[in-house]
C-alpha positions in Angstrom: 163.3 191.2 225.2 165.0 190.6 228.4 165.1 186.7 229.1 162.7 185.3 232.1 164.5 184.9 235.4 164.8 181.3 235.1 166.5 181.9 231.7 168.3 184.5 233.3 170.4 181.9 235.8 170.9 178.9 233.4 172.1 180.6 230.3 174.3 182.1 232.8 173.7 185.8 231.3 174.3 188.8 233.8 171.0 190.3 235.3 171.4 194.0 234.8 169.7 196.6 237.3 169.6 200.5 236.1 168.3 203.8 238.5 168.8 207.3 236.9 172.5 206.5 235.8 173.4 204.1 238.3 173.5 200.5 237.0 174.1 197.6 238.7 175.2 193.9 236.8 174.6 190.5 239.1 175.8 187.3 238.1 173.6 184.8 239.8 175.7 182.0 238.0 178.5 183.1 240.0 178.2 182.4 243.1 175.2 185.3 243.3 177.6 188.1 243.1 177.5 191.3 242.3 179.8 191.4 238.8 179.6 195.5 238.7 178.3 198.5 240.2 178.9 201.7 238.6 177.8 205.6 237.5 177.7 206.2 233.9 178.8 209.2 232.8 178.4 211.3 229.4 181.2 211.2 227.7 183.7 210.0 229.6 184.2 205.8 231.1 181.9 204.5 233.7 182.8 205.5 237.3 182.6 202.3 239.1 182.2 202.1 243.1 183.1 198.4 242.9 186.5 196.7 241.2 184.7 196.0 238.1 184.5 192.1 236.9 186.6 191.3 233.8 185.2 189.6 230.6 187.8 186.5 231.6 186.9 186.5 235.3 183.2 186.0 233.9 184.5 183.5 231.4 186.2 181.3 233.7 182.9 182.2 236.3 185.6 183.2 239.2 184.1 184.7 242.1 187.1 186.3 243.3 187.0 188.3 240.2 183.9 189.6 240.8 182.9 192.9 242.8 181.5 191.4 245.5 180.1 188.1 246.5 177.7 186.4 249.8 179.2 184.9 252.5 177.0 181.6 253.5 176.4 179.8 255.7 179.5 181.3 257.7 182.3 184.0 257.0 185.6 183.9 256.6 187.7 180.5 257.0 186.8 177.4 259.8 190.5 176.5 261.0 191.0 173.0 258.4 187.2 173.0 257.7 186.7 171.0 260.8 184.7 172.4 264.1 182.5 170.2 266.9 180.5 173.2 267.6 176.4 172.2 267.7 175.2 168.6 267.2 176.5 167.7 263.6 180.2 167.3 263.5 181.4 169.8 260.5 184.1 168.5 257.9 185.1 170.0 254.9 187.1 170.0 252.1 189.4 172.9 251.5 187.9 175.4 248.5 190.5 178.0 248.4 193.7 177.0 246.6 196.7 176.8 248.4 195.0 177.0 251.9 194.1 174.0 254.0 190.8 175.7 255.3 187.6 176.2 254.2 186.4 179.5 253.5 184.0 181.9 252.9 180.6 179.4 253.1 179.4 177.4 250.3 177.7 180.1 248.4 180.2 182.0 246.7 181.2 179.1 244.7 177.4 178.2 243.7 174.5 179.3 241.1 172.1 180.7 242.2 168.3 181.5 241.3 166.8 184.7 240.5 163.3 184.5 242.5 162.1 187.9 242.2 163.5 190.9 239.4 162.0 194.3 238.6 164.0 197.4 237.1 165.7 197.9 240.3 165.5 195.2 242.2 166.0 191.8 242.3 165.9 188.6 245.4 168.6 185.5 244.4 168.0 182.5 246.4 170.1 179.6 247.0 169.0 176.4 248.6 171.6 173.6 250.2 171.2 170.1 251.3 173.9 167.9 252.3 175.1 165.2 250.9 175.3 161.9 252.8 179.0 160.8 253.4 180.4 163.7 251.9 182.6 166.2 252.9 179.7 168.9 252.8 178.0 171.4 255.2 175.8 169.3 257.7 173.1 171.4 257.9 170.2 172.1 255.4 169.4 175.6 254.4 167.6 178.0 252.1 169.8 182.1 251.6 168.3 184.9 249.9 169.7 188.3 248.9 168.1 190.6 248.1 169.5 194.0 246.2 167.6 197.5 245.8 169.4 199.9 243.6 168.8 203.4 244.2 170.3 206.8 242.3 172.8 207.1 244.9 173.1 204.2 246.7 172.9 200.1 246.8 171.0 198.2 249.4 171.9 194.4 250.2 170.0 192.4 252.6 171.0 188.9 253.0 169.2 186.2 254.7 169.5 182.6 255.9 166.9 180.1 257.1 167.8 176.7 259.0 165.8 174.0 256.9 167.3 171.4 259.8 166.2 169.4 263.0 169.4 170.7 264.7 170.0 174.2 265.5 172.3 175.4 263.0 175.9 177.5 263.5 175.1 180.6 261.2 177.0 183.3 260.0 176.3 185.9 257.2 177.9 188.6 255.5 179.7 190.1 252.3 183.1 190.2 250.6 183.1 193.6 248.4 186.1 194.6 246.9 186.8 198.4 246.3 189.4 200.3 243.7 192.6 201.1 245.6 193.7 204.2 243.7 196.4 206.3 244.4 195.1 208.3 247.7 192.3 206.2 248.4 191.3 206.9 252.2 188.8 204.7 254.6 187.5 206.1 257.4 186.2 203.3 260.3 185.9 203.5 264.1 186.7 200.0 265.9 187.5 198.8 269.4 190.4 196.2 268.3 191.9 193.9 266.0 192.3 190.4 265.8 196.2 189.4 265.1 196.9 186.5 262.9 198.6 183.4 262.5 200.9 183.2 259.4 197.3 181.4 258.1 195.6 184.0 258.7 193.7 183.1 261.7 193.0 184.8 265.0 195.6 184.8 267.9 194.2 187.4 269.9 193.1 190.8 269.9 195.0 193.7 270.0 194.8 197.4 270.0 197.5 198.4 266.8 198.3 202.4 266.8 196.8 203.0 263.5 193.2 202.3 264.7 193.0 205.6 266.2 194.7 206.7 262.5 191.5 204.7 261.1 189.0 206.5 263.1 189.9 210.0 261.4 191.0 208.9 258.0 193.7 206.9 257.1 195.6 206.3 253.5 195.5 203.0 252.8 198.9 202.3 251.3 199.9 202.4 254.6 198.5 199.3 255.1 198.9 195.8 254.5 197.0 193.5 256.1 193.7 190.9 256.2 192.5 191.2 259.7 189.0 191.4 261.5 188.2 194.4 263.7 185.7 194.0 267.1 183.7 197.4 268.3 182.7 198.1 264.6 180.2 201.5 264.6 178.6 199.7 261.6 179.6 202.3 259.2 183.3 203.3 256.7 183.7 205.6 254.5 186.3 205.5 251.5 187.4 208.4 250.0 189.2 208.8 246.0 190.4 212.2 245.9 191.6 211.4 242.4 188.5 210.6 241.1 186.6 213.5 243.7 184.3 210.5 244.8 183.3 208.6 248.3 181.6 205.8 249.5 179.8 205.2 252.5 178.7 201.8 254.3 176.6 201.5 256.7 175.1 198.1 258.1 172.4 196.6 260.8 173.0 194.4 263.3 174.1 191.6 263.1 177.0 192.1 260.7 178.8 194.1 264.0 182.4 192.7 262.6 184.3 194.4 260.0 187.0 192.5 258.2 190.0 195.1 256.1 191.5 193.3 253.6 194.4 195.5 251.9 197.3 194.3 250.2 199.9 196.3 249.5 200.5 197.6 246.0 197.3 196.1 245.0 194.5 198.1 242.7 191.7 196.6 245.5 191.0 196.2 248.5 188.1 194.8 250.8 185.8 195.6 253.7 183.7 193.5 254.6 180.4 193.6 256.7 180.2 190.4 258.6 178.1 188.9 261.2 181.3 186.1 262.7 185.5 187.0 262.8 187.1 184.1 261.3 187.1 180.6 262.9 184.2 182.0 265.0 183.2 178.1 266.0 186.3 176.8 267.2 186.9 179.9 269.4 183.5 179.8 270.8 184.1 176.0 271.7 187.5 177.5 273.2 185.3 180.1 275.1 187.5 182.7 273.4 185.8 185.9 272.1 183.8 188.2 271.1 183.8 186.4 267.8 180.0 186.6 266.8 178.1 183.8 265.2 174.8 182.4 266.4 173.0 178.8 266.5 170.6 179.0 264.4 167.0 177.0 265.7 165.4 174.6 263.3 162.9 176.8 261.1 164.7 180.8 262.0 166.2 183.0 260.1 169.0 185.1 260.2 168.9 188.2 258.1 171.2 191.4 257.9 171.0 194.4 255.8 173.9 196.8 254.7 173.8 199.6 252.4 176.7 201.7 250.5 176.1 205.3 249.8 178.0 206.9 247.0 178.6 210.5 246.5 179.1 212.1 243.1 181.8 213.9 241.7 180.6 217.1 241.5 182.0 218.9 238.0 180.6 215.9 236.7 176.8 215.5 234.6 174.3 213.2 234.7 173.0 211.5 231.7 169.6 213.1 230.7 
């Protein structure tokens, strides 16, 4: 018997999804990320459309060694966890070894609850309340993903409600990592790119020569670089000839930023569909932009949906 929801998040146990052959493994206990997504196939190993979790990344409950995890209450890192941007002040304690900033919201590196689970489907929720005198996020609020899994594709919709007095800087998004295999192409059309600082945050925009590479297909072991793009279409593709299979992302409004992570000689690499660049608040305060974001009134929500598409190899069967 599969264990109840609530058994589900504090025995730490992965919540698995299935549709047709497609099968889908959250880890709300880990930050509410998605451990794996992948095809299975008779007779030969899964095909997996995310960098799969490993049993020690589950072990030692690491988020980055998951497939994908939520980005909460804002994306990406705040230039030394410190912005004046609304009416609470925002200090923070770094959460990213080796970096002085803080990154990537709160949520990644906290349990979640599963509200709502079915075959296919399941809503984790994650409520936040700061804690007085601490180095924490000022504002209260209550995030919710939610995850349909169909035979051929994923849905994600995250959301984020301001449980404040104060109208809340709000950003939302998600940090997938893909299989970088030998010939892996992505396909994305964007307006710029933000350059970086040596720490990775955003000097300026610029307009590289590979973008219009990008917008036709480009191999990505040409690349290396963690950047965030402006003019995003809201949809990438990623191609594996190797493996004869592709992926396509498509997202709503607001995530109208798209962040390419992609080391070099790495077996990943990341695209993410985000709603803020990085450091969105101090460059608003700077009247620098477009850098996304929104403040958030007492009692809204911000929600944003994005879905990834997968397309099959075709010499290869389906399980009965």
């Amino acid at each position: 018997m599969n264990p109840s929801p609530s058994e589900a998040a504090s025995e730490g146990e992965l919540l698995r999804l299935a549709q047709g052959d497609q099968v889908l493994e959250l880890a709300p206990h880990i930050g509410g990320s998605i451990a794996r997504w992948y095809r299975q196939r008779l007779g030969d190993a899964p095909l997996h459309w995310l960098r799969p979790a490993t049993a020690q990344a589950l072990a030692l409950r690491d988020p980055l060694g998951m497939g994908s995890f939520p980005l909460v209450p804002w994306c990406n890192r705040i230039r030394d966890g410190r912005s004046r941007h609304g009416a609470r002040p925002i200090v923070l304690q770094p959460n990213f070894s080796g970096s002085p900033h803080a990154i990537h919201g709160v949520g990644w590196q906290r349990p979640w609850q599963v509200q709502e689970r079915s075959a296919h489907e399941a809503v984790l929720a994650l409520q936040h309340r700061p804690q007085p005198g601490a180095a924490d996020w000022p504002y209260a609020f209550e995030a919710l993903q939610r995850f349909v899994l169909g035979p051929d594709h994923l849905a994600v919709e995250i959301s984020l409600r301001n449980l404040s007095d104060d109208a809340m800087p709000a950003g939302i998004g998600h940090h997938p990592y893909l299989p970088h295999t030998p010939g892996t192409r992505l396909q994305a059309r964007v307006s710029a790119m933000w350059a970086s600082d040596a720490e990775l945050l955003p000097t300026g925009l610029v307009e590289p020569p590979f973008l219009r590479e990008m917008a036709e297909g480009i191999e990505l072991a040409r690349l290396d670089l963690d950047n965030n793009f402006i003019g995003w279409r809201r949809e990438a593709r990623v191609e594996w000839p190797r493996e004869g299979a592709s992926l396509t992302m498509t997202a709503e409004a607001p995530l109208d930023f798209f962040v390419l992570y992609c080391p070099r000689g790495a077996d990943h690499f990341v695209m993410e569909p985000v709603s803020n660049t990085t450091d969105w608040m101090n460059l608003a305060a700077r009247g620098v932009g477009p850098v996304g974001g929104t403040m958030l009134a007492p009692g809204r929500t911000l929600s944003g949906r994005f879905e990834l598409l997968c397309m099959m190899p075709a010499d290869q069967e389906s399980p009965a």
